[in-house]
N, C-alpha and C positions, 0 to 999 in steps of 0.2 A: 527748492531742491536740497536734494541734504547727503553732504559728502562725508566721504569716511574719515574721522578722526587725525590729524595731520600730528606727528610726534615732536613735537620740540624737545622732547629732554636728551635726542640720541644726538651723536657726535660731540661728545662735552671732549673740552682737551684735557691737556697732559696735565695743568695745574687745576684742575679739577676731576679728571679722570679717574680717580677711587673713589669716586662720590656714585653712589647710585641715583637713578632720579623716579622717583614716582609722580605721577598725576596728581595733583592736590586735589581735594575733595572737592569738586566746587566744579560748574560749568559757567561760570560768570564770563563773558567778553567782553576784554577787556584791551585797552590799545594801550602800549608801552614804547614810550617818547624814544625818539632817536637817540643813542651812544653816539657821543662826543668821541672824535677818534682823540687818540694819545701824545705821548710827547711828540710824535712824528709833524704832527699836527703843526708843531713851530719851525717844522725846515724850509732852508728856502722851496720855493718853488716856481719853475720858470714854465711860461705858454709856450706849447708848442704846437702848431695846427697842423692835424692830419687828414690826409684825405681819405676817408671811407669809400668803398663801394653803395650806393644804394643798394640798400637792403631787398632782397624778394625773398620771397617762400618758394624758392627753385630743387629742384631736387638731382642728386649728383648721385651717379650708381652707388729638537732630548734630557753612583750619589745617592740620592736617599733612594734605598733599596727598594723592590721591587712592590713591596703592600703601597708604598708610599704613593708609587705611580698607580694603583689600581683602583684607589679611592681616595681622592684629595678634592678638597671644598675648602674657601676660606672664606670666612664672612667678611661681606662688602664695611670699607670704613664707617660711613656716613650714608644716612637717608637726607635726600635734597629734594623737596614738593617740587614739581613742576604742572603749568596749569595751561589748558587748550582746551580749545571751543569746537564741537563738532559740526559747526554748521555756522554756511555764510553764504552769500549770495554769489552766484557765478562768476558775473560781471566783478565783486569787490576783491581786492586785493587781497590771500590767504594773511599777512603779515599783519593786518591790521584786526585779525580775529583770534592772534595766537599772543600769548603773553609767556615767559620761562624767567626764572630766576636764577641769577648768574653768580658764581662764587669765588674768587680767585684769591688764592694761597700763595704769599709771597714771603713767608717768613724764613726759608729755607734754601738753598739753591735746587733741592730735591724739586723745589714747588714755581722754579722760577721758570717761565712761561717762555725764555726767548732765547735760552740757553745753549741748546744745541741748534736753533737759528743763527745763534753766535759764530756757533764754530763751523756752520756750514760758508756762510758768506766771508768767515774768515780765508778758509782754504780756497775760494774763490777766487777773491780779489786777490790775495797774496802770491796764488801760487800760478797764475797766468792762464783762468780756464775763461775767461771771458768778463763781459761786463756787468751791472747790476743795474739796471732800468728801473724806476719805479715812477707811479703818478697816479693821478688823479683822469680818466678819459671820459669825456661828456660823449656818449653817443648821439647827442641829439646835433648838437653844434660841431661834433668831429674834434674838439679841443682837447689836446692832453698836458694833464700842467704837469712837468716831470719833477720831481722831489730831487733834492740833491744830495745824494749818498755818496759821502766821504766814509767812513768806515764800518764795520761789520755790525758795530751795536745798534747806527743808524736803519742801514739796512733791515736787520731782527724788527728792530721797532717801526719800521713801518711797514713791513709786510704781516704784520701783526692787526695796526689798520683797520676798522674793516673798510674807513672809504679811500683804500691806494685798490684800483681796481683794476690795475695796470703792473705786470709783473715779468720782465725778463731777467733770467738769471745765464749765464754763459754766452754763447756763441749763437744767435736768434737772428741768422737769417732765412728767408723765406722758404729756401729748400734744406736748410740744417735739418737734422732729426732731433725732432723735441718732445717731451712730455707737457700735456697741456692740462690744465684742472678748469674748468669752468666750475665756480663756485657763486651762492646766490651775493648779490651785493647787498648792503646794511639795510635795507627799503625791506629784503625778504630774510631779515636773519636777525629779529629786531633782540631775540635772546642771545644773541653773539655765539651759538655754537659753531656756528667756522670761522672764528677765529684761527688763523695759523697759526703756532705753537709748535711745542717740543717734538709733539707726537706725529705732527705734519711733514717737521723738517724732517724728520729722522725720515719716513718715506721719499720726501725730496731729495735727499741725500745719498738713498739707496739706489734710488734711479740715475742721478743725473752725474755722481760720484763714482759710480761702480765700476768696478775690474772690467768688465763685456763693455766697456764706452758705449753702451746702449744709444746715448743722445747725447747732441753738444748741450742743449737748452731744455730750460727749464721755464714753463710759459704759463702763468697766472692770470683766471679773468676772472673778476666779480660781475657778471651780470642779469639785469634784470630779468631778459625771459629768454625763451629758444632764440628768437631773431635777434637778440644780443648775442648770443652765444654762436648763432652763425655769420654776424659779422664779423666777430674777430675771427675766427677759423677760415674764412675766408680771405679777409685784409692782409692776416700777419704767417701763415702759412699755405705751404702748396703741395700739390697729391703727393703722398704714399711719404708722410714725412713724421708724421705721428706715432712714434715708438707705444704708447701710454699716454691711457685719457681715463680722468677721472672728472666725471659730470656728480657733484653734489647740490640739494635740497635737502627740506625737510619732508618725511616721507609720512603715507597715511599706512595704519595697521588695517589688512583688509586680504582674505584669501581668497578673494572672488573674482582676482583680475582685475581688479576697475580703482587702483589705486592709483595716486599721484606722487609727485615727483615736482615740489615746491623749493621755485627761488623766490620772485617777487609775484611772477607770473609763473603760471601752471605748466609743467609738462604731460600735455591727456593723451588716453590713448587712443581714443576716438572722439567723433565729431566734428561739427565745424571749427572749432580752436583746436583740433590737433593738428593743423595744416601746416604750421610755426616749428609746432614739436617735431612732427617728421622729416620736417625741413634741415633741424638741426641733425636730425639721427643720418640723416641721407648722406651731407655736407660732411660731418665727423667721418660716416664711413669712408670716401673718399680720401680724405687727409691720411687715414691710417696703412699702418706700413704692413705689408703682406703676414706679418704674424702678432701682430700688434692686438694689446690687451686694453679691458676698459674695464673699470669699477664706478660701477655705481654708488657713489658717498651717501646713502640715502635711507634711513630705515624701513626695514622689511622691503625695499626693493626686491629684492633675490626669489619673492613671493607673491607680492601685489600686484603683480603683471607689468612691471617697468621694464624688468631684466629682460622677459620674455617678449616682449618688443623692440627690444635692442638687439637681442639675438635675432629674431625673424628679419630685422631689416640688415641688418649683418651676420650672414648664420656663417661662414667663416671665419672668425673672431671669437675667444673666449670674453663672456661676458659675466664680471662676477660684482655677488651682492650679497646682505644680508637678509636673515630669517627673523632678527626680531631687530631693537634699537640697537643703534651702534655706539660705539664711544671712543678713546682717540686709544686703543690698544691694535689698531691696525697697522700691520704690517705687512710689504712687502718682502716675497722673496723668490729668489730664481732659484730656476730649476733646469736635470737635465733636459728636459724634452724641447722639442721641436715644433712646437705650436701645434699639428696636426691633430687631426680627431684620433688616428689610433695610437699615438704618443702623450699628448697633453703640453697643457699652455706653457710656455717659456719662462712665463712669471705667476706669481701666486699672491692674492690679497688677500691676507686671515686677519681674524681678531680670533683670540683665544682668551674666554672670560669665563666669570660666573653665569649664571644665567638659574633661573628656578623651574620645578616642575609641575605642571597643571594637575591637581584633582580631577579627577573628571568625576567623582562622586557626588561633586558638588555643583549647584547650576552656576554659571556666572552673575555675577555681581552689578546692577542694570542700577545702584540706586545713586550713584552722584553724575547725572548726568552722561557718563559714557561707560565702556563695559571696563571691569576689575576681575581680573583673574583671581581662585583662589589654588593656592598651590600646598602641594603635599613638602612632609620633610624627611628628608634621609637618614640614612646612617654611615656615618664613614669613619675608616678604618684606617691607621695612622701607627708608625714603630715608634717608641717612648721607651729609652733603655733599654731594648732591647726585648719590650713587649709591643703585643697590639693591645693603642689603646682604641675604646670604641666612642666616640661624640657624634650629637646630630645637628645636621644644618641643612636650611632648605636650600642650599646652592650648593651648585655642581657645575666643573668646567669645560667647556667643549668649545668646540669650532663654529664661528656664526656662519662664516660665508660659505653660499653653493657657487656652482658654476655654470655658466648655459652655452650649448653650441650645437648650433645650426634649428634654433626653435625648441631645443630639447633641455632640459632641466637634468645634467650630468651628474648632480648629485653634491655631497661635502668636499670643499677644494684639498681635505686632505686627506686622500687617493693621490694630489702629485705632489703632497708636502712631504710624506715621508717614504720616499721609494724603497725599491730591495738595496739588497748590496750590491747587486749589479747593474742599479741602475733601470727597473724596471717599475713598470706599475702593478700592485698586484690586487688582482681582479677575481673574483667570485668562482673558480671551477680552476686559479691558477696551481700550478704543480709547483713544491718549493724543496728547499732542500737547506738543513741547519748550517749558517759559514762558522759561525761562532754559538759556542754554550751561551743560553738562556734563560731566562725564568718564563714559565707561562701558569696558568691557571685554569683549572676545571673547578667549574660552577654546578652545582648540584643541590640538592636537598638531602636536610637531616630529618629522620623524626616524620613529625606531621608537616609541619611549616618553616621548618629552620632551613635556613639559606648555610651553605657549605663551599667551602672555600681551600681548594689543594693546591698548594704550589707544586712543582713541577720543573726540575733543573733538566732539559733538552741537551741530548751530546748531540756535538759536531756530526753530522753528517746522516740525523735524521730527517726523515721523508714526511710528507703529510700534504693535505690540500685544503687550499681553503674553498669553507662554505658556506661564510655570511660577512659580511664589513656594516660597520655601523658605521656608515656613510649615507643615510638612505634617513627621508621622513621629515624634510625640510625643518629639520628644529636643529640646535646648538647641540652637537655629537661628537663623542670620541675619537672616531674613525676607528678605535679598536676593530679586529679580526678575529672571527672563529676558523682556529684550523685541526683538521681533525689528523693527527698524527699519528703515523704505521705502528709499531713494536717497533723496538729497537734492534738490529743488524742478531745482536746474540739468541733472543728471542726468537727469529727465526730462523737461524742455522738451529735450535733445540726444537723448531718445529713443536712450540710449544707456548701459551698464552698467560702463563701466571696464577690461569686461574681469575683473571679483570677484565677478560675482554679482544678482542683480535685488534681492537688501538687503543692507543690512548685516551680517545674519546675526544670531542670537540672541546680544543682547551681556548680559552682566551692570550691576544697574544696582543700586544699593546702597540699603538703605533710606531714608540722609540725603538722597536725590538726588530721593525721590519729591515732593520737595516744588518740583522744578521742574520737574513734569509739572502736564500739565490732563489730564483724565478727559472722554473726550468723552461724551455722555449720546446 
């Protein structure tokens, strides 16, 4: 049988996170030996024997002025090969058919991997939010051997690890409200892409740190497969107590629905082995708390039919993911709304990157073993002294993750990243009105073929509606808005058009800008 392409190069961290990663030419399978954990490796470590439940598969109900924001691309530092096998027997283990090559930059503290881990478990331990758990837990024998963390650097380094697969940070008891990540252990992650890192903490720290005290705890499990993953959720917490769940694998590229969702073992989304999986979706949705968010750490989940399975078995819950590989520029961030469907989710996961655009003039690329896109290159347009200068490059930045709720694929999470100024969301037929002067732009042609470009300074207290958001088409987007704006107030007290038109015409108006709109109701 022959499964879709599994990505190792996505979720690379912070001390490698400007590394692009391509496919290396090659579909060789290849097995790459266990990573020796780190200095954590030398701490003490004491047994301590837990009692698990046995396991079942039970089921539980915003400067650089305006050109600058309109066109900006920056070419990625480094190209990094990375290499995967498209095919392996059902029964064998994904991890032992995928190989990635790992790179880690420590010459700089820009590059240093456990930094801002540093200063999260600093303010932890120092400032009296709880305690710091770590270990090693044999699911099989129930044994946890706990590490002994004396202060923040040991801490950083061994949640760093990837065999501490054992992880409380604050206040972790059974009904405390916690953030949980179920992440693959070292058996399914043999290229070390989740490793925790810079780019981890810093979402750790945005949840479990935050002004809204979202959650006392902060709750880390490496394991092997879903009935790993539903034993701890089960063991160490209790209903409606899960603020935030981030479930991470290795993800396959696939628009067909039939993708997967790899730790060591498979998350499927049908068949006899998805009994495990659903088991774990069922379980998770019970732990979570009436408005409570999940991300899928996964590449192209958002797409492959993972999200959309986690939505259906949770269709009250935002459920968000990416459109293509991910890498460690994700961030969390809150928002005003109220979790509801005619509000939007509480919390927001984006990665905002480069990303390249597909030819379609040209067939795909079928000759190393699996498919290679060929992408087109742009032109973008950039202020230099106070001209425009024009360079081309095939990247361009936008939003990876979509969002899903109640079975439905709601489109680019940023629609709740950059509200009005009042705090709304603005929607395709909504009525707006200018709070503050802006710049916006009409897009038109010169000539035969030439692209034309009007800026447009907006006074306070123009009218207009929008008629399109580039939020739609499940790829890496802007979230920019077309809105087509009135004449101005003087223009029709003269009952008179200029001579251009009875509006302004559908100008483009950027997502930083929506926040000097009002959203009329």
């Amino acid at each position: 049988l022959k499964l879709p392409p599994v990505d190792t190069s996505c979720r690379e961290h912070l001390h490698r996170s400007s590394f692009h990663h391509r496919p290396m030419e090659t579909d060789a399978t290849r097995l790459m030996g266990d990573l020796e954990p780190g200095d954590a490796e030398n701490e003490a470590i004491t047994s301590v024997e837990v009692a698990l439940p046995e396991v079942n598969s039970v089921t539980a109900p915003e400067g650089a002025r305006l050109w600058r924001k309109l066109a900006m691309a920056m070419v990625p530092l480094a190209l990094i090969a990375v290499a995967y096998s498209s095919r392996w027997p059902w029964d064998a283990r994904p991890s032992d058919a995928v190989v990635a090559e790992t790179v880690e930059l420590t010459q700089s503290t820009w590059w240093d991997p456990v930094t801002q881990c540093t200063q999260m478990f600093q303010h932890v331990m120092h400032d009296g939010l709880g305690t710091v758990a770590m270990g090693e837990f044999d699911f099989n024998t129930q044994e946890l051997k706990m590490k002994h963390i004396q202060t923040p650097q040991q801490a950083a380094k061994a949640l760093r690890d990837p065999h501490t697969n054992f992880v409380h940070v604050g206040k972790c008891g059974f009904q405390n409200r916690v953030v949980v990540w179920l992440y693959p252990d070292h058996t399914g992650d043999r290229s070390n892409s989740f490793l925790m890192a810079n780019g981890e903490c810093q979402r750790l720290a945005t949840q479990f740190l935050d002004k809204e005290d979202r959650a006392d705890c902060v709750a880390v499990y490496r394991v092997k497969s879903p009935r790993w993953g539903l034993a701890a959720l089960d063991h160490f917490h209790g209903a409606n107590t899960i603020t935030h769940a981030v479930v991470g694998g290795h993800g396959s590229d696939s628009t067909k629905e039939n993708g997967v969702l790899v730790m060591s073992r498979m998350i499927y989304l049908k068949g006899l082995k998805s009994v495990d999986s659903m088991a774990l979706v069922d379980t998770l949705h019970s732990k979570l708390t009436m408005h409570a968010t999940v991300f899928l750490d996964s590449c192209y989940a958002g797409i492959n039919g993972i999200a959309e399975m986690f939505s259906k078995k949770m269709p009250e819950h935002w459920i968000m993911g990416g459109t293509v590989s991910l890498e460690s520029y994700v961030k969390v961030h809150s928002t005003p709304f109220d979790g509801t469907a005619e509000s939007g989710p509480t919390q927001v996961t984006s990665e905002i990157a480069e990303d390249k655009v597909i030819d379609p003039s040209l067939k795909i690329d079928m000759g190393f073993g699996h498919a290679r896109g060929n992408y087109v290159q742009g032109m973008i347009l950039q202020p230099e002294d106070g001209k425009m200068v024009q360079s081309k490059s095939y990247y361009k930045r936008g939003e990876r993750m979509v969002a899903w709720l109640g079975g439905k694929n709601m489109g680019s999470v940023t629609q709740w990243l950059y509200p009005s100024g009042n705090g709304k969301v603005l929607k395709i037929g909504s009525k707006v009105k200018v709070l503050k002067s802006f710049e916006a732009f009409r897009m038109e042609t010169s000539g035969t073929k030439a692209l034309a470009v009007f800026s447009q300074s907006l006074p306070q207290g123009l009218s207009g509606t929008c008629v399109f958001l580039h939020s739609i088409g499940n790829a890496p987007t802007s979230g920019n808005a077309l809105i087509t704006f009135d004449l101005p107030q003087d223009y029709q007290d003269a009952d008179t058009t200029g001579g251009a038109g009875q509006t302004l015409g559908a100008l483009l108006v950027l997502t930083t800008d929506f926040q000097h709109l009002e959203i009329e109701l």
